[in-house]
N, CA and C atoms as a LAMMPS dump frame, in Angstrom:
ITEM: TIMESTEP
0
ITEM: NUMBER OF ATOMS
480
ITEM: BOX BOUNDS ff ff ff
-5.0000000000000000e+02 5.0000000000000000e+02
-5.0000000000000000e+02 5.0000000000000000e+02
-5.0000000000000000e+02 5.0000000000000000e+02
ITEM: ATOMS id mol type element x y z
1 1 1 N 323.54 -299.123 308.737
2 1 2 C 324.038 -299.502 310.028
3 1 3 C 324.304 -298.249 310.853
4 2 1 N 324.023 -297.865 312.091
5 2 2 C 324.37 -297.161 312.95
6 2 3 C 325.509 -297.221 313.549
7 3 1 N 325.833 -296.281 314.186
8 3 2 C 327.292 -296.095 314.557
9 3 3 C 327.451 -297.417 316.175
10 4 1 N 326.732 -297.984 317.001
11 4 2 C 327.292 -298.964 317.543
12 4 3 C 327.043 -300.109 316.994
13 5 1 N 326.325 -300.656 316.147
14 5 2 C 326.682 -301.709 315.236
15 5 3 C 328.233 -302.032 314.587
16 6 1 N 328.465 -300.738 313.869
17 6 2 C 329.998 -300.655 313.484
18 6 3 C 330.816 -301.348 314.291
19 7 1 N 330.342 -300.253 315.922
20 7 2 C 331.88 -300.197 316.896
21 7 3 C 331.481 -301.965 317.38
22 8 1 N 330.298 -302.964 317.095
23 8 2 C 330.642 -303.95 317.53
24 8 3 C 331.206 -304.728 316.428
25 9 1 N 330.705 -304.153 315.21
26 9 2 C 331.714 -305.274 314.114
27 9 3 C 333.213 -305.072 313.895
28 10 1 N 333.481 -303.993 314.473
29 10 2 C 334.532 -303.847 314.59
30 10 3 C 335.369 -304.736 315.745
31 11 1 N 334.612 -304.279 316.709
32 11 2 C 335.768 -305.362 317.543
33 11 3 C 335.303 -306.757 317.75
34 12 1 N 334.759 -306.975 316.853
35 12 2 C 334.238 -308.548 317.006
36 12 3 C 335.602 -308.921 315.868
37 13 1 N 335.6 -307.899 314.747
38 13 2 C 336.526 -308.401 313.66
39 13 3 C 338.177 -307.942 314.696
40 14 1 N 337.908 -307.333 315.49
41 14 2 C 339.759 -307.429 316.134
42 14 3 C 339.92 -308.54 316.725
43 15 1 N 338.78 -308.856 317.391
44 15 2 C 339.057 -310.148 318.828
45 15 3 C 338.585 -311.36 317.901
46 16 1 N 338.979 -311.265 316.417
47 16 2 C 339.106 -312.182 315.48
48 16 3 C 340.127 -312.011 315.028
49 17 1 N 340.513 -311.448 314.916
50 17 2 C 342.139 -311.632 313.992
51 17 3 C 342.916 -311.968 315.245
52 18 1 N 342.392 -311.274 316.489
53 18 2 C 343.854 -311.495 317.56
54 18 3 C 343.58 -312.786 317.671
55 19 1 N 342.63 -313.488 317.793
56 19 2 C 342.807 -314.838 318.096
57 19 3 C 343.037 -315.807 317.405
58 20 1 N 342.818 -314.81 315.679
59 20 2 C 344.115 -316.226 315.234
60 20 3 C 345.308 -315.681 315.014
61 21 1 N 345.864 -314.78 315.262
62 21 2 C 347.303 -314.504 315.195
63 21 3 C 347.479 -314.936 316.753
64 22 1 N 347.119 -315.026 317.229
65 22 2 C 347.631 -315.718 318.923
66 22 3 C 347.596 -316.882 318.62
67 23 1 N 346.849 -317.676 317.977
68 23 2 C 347.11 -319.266 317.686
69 23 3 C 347.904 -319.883 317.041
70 24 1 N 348.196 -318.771 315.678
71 24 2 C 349.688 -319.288 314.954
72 24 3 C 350.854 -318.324 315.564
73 25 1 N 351.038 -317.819 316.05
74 25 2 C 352.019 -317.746 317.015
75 25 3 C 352.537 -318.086 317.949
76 26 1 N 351.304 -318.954 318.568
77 26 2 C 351.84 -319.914 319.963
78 26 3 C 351.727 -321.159 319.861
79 27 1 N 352.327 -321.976 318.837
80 27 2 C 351.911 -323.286 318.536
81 27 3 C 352.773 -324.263 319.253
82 28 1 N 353.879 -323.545 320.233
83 28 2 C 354.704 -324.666 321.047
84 28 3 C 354.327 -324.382 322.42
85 29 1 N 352.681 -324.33 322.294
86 29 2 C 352.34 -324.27 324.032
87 29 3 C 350.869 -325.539 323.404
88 30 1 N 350.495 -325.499 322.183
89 30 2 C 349.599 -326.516 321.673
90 30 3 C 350.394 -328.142 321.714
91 31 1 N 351.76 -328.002 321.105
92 31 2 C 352.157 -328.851 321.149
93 31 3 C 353.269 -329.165 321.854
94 32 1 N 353.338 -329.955 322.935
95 32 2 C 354.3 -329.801 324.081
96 32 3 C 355.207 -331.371 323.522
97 33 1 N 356.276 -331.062 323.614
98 33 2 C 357.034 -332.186 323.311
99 33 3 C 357.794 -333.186 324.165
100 34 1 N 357.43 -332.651 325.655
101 34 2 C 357.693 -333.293 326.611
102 34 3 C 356.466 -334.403 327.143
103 35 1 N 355.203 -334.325 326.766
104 35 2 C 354.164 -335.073 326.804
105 35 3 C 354.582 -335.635 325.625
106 36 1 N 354.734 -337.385 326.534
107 36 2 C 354.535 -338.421 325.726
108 36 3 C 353.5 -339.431 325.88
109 37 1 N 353.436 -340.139 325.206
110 37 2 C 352.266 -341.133 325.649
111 37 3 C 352.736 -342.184 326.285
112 38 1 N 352.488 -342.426 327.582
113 38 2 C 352.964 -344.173 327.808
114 38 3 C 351.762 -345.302 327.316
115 39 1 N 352.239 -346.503 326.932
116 39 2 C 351.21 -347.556 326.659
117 39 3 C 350.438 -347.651 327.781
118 40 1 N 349.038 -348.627 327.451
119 40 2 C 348.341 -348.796 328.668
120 40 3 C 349.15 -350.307 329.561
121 41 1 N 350.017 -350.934 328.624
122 41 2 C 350.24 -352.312 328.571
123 41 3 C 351.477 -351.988 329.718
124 42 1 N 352.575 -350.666 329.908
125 42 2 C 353.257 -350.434 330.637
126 42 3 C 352.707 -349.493 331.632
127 43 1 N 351.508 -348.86 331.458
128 43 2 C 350.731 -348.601 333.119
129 43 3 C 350.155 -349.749 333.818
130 44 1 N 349.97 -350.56 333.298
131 44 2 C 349.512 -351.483 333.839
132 44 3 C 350.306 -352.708 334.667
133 45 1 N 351.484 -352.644 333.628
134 45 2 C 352.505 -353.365 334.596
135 45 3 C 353.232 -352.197 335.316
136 46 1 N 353.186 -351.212 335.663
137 46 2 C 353.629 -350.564 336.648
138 46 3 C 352.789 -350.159 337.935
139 47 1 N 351.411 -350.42 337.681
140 47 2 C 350.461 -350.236 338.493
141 47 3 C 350.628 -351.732 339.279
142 48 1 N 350.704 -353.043 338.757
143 48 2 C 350.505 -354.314 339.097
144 48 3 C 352.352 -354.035 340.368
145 49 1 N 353.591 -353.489 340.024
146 49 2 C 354.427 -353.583 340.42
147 49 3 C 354.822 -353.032 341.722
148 50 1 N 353.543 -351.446 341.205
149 50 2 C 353.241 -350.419 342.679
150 50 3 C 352.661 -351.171 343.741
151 51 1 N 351.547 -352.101 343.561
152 51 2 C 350.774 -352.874 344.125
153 51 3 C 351.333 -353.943 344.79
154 52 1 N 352.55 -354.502 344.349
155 52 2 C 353.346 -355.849 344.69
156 52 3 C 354.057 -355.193 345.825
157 53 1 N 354.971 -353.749 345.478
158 53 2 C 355.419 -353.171 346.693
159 53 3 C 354.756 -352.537 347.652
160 54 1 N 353.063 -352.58 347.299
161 54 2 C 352.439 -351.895 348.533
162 54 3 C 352.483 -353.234 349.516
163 55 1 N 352.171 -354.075 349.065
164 55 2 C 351.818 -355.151 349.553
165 55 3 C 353.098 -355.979 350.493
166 56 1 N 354.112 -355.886 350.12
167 56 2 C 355.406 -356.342 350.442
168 56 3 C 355.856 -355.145 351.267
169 57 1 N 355.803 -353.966 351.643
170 57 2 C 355.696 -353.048 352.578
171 57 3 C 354.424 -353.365 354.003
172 58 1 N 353.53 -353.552 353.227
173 58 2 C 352.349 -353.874 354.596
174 58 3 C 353.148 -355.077 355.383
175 59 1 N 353.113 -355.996 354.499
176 59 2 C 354.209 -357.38 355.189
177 59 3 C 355.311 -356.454 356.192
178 60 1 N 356.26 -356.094 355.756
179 60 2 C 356.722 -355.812 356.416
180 60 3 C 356.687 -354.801 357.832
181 61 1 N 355.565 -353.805 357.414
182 61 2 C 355.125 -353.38 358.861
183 61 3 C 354.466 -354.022 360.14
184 62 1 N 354.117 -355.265 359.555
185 62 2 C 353.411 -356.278 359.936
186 62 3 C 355.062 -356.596 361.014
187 63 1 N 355.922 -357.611 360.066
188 63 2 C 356.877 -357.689 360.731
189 63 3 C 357.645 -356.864 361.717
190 64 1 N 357.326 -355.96 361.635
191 64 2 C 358.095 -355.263 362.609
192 64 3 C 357.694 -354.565 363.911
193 65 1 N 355.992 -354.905 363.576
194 65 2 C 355.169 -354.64 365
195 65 3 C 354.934 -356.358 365.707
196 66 1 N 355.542 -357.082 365.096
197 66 2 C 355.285 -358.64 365.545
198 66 3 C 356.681 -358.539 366.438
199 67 1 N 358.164 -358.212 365.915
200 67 2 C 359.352 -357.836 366.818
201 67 3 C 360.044 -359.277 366.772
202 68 1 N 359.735 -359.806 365.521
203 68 2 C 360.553 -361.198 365.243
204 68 3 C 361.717 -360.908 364.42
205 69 1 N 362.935 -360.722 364.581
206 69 2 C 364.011 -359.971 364.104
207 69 3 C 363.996 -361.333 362.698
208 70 1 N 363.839 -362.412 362.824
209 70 2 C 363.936 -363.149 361.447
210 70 3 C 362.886 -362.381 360.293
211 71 1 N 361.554 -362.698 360.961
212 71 2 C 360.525 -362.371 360.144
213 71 3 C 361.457 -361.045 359.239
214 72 1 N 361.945 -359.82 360.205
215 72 2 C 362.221 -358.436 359.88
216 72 3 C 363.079 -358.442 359.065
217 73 1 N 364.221 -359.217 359.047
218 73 2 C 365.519 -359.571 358.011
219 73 3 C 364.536 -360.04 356.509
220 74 1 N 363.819 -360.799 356.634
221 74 2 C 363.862 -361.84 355.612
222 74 3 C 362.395 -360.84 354.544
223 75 1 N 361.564 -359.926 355.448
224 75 2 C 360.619 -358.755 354.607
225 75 3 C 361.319 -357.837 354.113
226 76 1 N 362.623 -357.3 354.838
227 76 2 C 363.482 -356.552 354.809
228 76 3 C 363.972 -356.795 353.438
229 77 1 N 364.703 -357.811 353.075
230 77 2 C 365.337 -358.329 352.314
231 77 3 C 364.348 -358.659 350.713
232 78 1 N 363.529 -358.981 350.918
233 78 2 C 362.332 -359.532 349.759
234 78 3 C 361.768 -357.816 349.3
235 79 1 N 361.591 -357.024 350.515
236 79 2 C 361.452 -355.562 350.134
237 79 3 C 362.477 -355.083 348.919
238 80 1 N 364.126 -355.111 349.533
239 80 2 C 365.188 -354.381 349.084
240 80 3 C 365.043 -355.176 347.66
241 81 1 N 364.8 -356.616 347.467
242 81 2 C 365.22 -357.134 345.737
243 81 3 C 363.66 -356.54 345.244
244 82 1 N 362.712 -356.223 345.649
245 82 2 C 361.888 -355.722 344.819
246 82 3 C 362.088 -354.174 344.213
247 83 1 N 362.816 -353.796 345.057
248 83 2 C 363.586 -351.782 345.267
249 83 3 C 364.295 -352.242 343.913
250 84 1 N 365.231 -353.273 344.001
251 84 2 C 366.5 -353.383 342.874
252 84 3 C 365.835 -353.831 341.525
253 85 1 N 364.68 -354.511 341.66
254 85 2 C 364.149 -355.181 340.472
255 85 3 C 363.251 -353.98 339.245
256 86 1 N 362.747 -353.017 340.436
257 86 2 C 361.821 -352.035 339.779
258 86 3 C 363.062 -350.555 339.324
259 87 1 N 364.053 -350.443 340.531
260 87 2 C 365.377 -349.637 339.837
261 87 3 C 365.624 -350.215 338.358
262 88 1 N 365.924 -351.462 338.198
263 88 2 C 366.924 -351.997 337.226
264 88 3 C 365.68 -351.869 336.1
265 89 1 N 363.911 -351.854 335.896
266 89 2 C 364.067 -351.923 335.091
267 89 3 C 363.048 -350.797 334.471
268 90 1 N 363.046 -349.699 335.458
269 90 2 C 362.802 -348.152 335.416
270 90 3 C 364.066 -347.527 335.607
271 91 1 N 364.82 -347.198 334.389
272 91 2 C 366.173 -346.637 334.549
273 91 3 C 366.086 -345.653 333.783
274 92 1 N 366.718 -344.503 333.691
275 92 2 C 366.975 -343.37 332.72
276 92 3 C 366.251 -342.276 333.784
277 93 1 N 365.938 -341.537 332.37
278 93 2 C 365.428 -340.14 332.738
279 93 3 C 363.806 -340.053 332.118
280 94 1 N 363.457 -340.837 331.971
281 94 2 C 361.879 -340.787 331.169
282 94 3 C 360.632 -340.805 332.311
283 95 1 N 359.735 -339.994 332.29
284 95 2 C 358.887 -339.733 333.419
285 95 3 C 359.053 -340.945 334.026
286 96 1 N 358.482 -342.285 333.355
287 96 2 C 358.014 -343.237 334.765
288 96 3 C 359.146 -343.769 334.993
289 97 1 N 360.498 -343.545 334.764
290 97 2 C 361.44 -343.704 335.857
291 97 3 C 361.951 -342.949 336.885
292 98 1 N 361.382 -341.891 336.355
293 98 2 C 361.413 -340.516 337.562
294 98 3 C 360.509 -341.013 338.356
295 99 1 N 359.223 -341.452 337.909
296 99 2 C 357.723 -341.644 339.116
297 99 3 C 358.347 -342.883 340
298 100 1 N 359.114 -343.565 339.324
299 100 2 C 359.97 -345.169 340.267
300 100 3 C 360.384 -344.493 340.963
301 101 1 N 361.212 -343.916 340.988
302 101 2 C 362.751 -343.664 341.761
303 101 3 C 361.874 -342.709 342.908
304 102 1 N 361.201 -341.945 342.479
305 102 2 C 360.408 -341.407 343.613
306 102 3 C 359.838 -342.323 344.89
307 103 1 N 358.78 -343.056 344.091
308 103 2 C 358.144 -344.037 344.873
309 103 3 C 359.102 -345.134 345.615
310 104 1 N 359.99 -345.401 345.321
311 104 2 C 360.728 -346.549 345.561
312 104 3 C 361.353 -345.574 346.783
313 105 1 N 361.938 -343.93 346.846
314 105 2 C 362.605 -343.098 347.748
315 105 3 C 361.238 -343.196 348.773
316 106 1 N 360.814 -342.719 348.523
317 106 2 C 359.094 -342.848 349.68
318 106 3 C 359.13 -344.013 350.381
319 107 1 N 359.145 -345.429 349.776
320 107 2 C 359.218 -346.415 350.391
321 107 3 C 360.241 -346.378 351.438
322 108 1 N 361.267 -346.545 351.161
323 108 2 C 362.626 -346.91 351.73
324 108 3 C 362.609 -345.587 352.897
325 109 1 N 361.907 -344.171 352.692
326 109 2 C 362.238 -343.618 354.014
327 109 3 C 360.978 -343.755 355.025
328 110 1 N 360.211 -344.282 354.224
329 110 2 C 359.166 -344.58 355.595
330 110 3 C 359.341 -346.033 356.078
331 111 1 N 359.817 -347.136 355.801
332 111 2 C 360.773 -348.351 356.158
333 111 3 C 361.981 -347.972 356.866
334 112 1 N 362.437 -346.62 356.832
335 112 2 C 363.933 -346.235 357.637
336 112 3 C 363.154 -345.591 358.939
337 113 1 N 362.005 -344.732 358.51
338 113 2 C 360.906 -344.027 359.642
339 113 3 C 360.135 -345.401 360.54
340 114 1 N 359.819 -346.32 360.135
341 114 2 C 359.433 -347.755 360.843
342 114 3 C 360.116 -348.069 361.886
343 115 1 N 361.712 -347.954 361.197
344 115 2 C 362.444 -348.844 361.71
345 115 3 C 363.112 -347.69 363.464
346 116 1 N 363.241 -346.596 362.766
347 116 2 C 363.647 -345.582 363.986
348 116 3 C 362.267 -345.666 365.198
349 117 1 N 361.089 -345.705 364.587
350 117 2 C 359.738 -345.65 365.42
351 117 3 C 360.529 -346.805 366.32
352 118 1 N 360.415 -348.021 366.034
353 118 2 C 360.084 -349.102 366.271
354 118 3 C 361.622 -349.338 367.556
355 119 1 N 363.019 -348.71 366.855
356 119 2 C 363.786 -348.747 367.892
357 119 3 C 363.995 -347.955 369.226
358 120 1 N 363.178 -346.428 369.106
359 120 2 C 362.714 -345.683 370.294
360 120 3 C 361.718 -346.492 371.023
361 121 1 N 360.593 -347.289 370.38
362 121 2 C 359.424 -348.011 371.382
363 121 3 C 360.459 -348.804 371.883
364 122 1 N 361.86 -349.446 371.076
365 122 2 C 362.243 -350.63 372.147
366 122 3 C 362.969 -349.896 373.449
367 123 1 N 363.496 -348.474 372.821
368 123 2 C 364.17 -347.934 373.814
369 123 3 C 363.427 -347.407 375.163
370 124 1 N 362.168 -347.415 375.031
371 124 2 C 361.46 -346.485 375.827
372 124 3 C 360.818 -347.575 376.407
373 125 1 N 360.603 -349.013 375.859
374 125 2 C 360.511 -350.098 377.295
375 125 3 C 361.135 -350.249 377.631
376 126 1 N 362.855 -350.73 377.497
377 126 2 C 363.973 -350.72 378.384
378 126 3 C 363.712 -349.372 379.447
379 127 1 N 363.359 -348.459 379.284
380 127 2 C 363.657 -347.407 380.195
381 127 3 C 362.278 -347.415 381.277
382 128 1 N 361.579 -347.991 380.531
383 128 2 C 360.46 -348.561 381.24
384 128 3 C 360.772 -349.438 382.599
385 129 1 N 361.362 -350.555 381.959
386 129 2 C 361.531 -351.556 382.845
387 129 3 C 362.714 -351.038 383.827
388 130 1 N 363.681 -349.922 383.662
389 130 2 C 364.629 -349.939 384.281
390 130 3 C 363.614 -349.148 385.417
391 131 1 N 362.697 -347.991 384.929
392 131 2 C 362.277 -347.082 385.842
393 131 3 C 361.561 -348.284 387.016
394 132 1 N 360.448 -349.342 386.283
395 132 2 C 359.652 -350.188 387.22
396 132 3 C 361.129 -350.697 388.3
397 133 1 N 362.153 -351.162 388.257
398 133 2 C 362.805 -351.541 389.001
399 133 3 C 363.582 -350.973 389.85
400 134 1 N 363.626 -349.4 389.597
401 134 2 C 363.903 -348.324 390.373
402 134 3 C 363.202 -348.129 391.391
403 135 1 N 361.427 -348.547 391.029
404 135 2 C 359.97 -347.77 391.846
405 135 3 C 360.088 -349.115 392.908
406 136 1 N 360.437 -350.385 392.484
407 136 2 C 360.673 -350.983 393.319
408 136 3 C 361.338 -351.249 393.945
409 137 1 N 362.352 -350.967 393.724
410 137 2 C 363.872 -350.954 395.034
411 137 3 C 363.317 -349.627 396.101
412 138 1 N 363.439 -348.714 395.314
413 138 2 C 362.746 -347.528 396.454
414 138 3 C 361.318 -348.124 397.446
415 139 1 N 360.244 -348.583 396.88
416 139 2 C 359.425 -348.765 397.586
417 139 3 C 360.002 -349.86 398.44
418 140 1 N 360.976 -351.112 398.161
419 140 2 C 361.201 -351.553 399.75
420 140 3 C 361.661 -350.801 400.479
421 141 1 N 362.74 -349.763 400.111
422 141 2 C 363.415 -349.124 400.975
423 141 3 C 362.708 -348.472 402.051
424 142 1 N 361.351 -347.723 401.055
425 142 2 C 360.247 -347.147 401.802
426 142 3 C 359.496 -348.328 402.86
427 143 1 N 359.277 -349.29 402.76
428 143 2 C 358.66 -350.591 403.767
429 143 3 C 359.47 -350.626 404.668
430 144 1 N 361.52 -351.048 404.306
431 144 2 C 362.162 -351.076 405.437
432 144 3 C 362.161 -350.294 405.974
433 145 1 N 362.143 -348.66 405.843
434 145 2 C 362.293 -347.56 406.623
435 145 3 C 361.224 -347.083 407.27
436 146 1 N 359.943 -347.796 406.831
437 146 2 C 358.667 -347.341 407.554
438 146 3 C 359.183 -347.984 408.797
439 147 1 N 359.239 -349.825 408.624
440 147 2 C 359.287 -350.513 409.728
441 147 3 C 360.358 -350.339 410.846
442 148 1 N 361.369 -349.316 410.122
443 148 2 C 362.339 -349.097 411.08
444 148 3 C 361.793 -348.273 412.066
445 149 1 N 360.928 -346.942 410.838
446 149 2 C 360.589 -346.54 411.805
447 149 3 C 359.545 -346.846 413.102
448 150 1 N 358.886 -347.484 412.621
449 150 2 C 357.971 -348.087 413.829
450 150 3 C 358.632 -348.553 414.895
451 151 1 N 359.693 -349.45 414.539
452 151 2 C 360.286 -349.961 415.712
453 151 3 C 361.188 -348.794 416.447
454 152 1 N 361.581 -347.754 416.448
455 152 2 C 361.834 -346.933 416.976
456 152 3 C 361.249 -346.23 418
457 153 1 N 359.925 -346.061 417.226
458 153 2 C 358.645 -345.464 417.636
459 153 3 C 358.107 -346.455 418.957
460 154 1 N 358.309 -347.212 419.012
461 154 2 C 358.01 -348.473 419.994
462 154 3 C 359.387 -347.942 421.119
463 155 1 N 360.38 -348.371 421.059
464 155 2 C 361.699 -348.268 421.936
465 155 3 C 361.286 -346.923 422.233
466 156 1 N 361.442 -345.522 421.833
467 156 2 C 360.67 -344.417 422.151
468 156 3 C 359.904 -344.361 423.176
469 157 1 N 358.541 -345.111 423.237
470 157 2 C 357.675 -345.176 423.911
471 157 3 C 357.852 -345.724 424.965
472 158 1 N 358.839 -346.933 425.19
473 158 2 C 358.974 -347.975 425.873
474 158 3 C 360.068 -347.096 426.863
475 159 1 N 360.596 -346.303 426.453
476 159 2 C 361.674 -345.671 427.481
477 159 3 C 360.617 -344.917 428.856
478 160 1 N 361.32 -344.76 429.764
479 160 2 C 360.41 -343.978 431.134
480 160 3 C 360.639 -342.731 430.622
C-alpha cells in the first residue's frame, strides 16, 4: 500500500469510530420522550370536532353579516357549548389539549374580531345617515338662500 491509501484508511477508520461513538453517546436525541403517539381513532375524532367548529363558525359569520341579532345570540351560543364541550374534553397538558385550547383561542378571537368589524360597520352607517341628513338640511338651506337671493336680486333691480 502506498502512503495515500493509508492516509485514506485511516480516516475512513476515524470517521468510523466517531460515528459510532457519536451514536452511543447521543441516544436521548434518537429517542425523544416527549413524542408520543396519538391513536388514529382520536385524530380522527378531533379532526371530525375541528370540522363541526369550522362549520358552526361559518354559521355564524353568516349570522352576523345577515344583522339578525336572534340568529347572532342563538350561533353565538351553539358556538360557546361547542368551545365548552371540546375544553371539557381536551383538558390537561398533553399536546392535543394544547392544539384545543389553541384552536378554540383562534376561534373565539376572530368571533370577538367579527363582532368589533361588524359593530364599527354599524357605527359608520349611523354616521352615514347622520352625515346624509346634515347634506340635506344644508342643501335646503342652500335652495332657501339661493331663492332669497334671487328675490333680492329682483327688488335690486326693480329700484330706480
Amino acid at each position: 500500500m502506498n502512503r495515500s491509501q493509508w492516509y485514506i484508511l485511516t480516516n475512513l477508520a476515524l470517521l468510523l469510530f466517531g460515528t459510532i461513538a457519536f451514536y452511543y453517546t447521543t441516544p436521548k436525541f434518537r429517542k425523544s420522550n416527549h413524542t408520543k403517539l396519538i391513536s388514529q381513532e382520536k385524530e380522527r375524532n378531533f379532526r371530525k370536532e375541528v370540522i363541526i367548529l369550522d362549520s358552526l363558525y361559518k354559521k355564524h359569520v353568516a349570522a352576523l353579516s345577515s344583522s339578525d341579532q336572534i340568529a347572532i345570540a342563538s350561533s353565538d351560543a351553539v358556538l360557546e357549548t361547542q368551545f365548552a364541550l371540546i375544553k371539557k374534553e381536551y383538558s390537561g397538558q398533553t399536546p392535543p389539549a394544547l392544539l384545543a385550547s389553541k384552536l378554540i383561542r383562534n376561534y373565539q378571537v376572530r368571533v370577538l374580531l367579527n363582532k368589533h368589524i361588524l359593530s364599527r360597520r354599524i357605527d359608520q352607517a349611523d354616521e352615514i345617515k347622520r352625515v346624509n341628513s346634515l347634506v340635506s338640511k344644508l342643501e335646503e338651506q342652500n335652495a332657501e338662500l339661493k331663492s332669497q337671493n334671487q328675490m333680492i336680486r329682483q327688488v335690486l333691480l326693480s329700484l330706480p
